[in-house]
N, C-alpha and C positions, 0 to 999 in steps of 0.2 A: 562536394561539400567539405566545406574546413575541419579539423579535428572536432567530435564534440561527443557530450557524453548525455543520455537521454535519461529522465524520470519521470514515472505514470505511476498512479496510487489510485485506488476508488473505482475499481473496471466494473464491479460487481458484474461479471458475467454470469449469464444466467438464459435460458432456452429464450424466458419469455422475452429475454430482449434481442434478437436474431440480428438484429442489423449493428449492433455494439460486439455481438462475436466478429460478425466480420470485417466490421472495421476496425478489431484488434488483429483479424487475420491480416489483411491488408496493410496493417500498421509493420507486420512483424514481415513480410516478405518484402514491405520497401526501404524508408528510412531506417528501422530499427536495427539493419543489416550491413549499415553504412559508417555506423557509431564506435568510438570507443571502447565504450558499455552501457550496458540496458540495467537499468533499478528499477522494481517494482516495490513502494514502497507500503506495500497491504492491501487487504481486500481486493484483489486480483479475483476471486470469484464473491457473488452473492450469499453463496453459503458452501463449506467443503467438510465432508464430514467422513474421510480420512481414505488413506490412500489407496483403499481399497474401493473405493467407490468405482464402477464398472461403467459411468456414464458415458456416452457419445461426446457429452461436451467438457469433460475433464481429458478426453483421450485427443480431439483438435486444438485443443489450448497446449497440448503436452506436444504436437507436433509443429504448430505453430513457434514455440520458445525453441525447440530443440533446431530447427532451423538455423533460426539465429545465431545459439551458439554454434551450430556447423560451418557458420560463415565466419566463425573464429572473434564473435563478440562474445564478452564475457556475460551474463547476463547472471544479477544478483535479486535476493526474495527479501524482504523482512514481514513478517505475519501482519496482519493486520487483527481486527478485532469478528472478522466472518471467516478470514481462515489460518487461524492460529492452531489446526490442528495438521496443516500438509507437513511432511514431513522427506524423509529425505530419500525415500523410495519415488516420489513423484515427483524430487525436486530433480532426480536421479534420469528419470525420463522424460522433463527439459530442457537436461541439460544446463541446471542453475545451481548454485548453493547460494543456503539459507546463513544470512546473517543476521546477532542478533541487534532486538532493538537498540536504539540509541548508541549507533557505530559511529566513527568519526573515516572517511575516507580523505582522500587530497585529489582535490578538483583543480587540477590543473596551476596548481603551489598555493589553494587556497584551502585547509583543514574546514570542512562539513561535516557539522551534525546532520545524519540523518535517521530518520523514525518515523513509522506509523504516525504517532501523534494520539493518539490516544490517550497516554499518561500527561499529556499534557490540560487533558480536559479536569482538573483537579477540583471543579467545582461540580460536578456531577457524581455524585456520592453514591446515587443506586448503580450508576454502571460501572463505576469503577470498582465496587463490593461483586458486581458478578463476573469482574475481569479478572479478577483474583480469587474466586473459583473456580472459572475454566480455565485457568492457565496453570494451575495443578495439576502437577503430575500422575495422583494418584486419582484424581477427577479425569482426565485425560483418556488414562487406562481402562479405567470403567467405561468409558463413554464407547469407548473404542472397540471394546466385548461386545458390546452390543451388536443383535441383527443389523444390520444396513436399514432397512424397515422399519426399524425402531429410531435409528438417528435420522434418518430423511423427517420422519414426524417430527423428532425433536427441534429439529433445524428449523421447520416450519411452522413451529409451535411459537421458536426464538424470535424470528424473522415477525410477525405478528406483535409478539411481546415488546420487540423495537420499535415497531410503527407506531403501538400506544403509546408507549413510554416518549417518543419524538412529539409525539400530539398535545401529550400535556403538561411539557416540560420548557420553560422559559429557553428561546433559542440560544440564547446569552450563556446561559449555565453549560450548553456543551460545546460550547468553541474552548479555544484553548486559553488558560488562566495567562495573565503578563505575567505573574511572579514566576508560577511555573518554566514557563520560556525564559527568562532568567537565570533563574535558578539553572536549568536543563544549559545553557550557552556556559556560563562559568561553570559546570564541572567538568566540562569537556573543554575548556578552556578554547574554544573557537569564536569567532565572530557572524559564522553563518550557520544557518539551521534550513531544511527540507522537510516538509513533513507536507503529508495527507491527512484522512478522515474526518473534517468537520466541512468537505465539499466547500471549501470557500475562498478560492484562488484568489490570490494576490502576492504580491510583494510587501513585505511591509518592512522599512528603513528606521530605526531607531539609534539609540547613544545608550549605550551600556557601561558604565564604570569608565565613562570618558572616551569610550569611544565609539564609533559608527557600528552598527552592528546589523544583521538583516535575517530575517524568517520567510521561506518562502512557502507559500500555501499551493499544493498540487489540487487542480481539481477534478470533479470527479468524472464519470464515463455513463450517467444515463442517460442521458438526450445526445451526447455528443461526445467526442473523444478530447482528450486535456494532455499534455505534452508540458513538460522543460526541456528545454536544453540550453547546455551548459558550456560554454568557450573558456579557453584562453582570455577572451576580450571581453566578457558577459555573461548573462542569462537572456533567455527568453522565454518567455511560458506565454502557452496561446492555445485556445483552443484547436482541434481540426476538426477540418469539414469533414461532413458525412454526405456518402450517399443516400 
């Protein structure tokens, strides 16, 4: 396969989806080992609630990645908005480091925005007010004292609190604002952007301040697994099949 460089956001892995772990396993021991490099760009698990978590399925995701990078791919994290609390003990035995939101890398002489996306949902006012208490430090720390026992409820208390809040909230309001994306492309001063979390794959091609400009939407990995890659000569973003 020609040089090229992979991105996947939105795995939410999680027990109860068993056939989406192993079609990241499957992901990570074929193509992903053939790449450039690998970007995960958030929400890599359904919920992660800190590095000490002892589970079965945070310890085959941690061997699954570290693969990769043995096979001499570099493979890079940005948090998403379920786990903004991994850190660098786990990032440690993937084999990956964490960069942060809204980095600009060079895709092959092409300068990309890439980011979660999240910040970009600027018209969702309740989640963007609780993104900016979890993602305090001193919120953080607390959370992180806590029993394992007490964050696993928490998670699932969140996790819950998401699905209503998703239920009764215009779907409109948490995709990503135009201004925002704008805004977000001029101060990075690039013409492309990559983002995840509003599950909503596409391409989409615009003229920003006169010129072409382009956002690319990752999607997500609950019914099926979602892929970019990235040429010299292009993109391509596609689902993959599943067993």
């Amino acid at each position: 396969m020609s040089p090229h460089t992979l991105f996947v956001s939105d795995l939410h892995l999680d027990d109860a989806r068993p056939h989406i772990v192993e079609d990241f396993e499957r992901f990570c021991a074929g193509e992903a080992r053939s790449a450039d490099a690998l970007y995960i760009l958030g929400d890599l698990f359904e919920a992660y609630i800190g590095d000490d978590d002892d589970t079965m399925l945070n310890a085959r995701i941690a061997t699954a990645l570290h693969s990769v990078a043995k096979a001499g791919v570099p493979v890079h994290f940005i948090a998403g908005n379920r786990d903004f609390l991994l850190g660098s003990e786990y990032a440690r035995r993937c084999g990956m480091d964490i960069l942060d939101d809204a980095t600009v890398v060079d895709l092959y002489g092409t300068p990309t925005l890439i980011l979660h996306g999240d910040v970009l949902c600027t018209d969702d006012a309740a989640y963007l007010a609780f993104r900016k208490q979890v993602r305090d430090p001193a919120w953080q720390a607390a959370f992180l004292a806590r029993p394992l026992a007490e964050r696993r409820a928490f998670a699932a208390q969140a996790r819950d609190a998401s699905r209503a809040h998703t239920s009764t909230v215009d779907m409109t309001i948490m995709d990503a604002n135009q201004n925002a994306v704008e805004t977000a492309l001029r101060e990075a001063g690039v013409t492309r952007m990559i983002h995840g979390h509003t599950h909503r794959p596409a391409i989409h091609d615009f003229t920003l301040d006169g010129k072409p400009v382009q956002r690319i939407v990752l999607g997500d990995w609950y019914e099926q697994g979602s892929v970019l890659r990235v040429t010299r000569d292009g993109i391509d973003l596609q689902a993959l099949a599943t067993d």
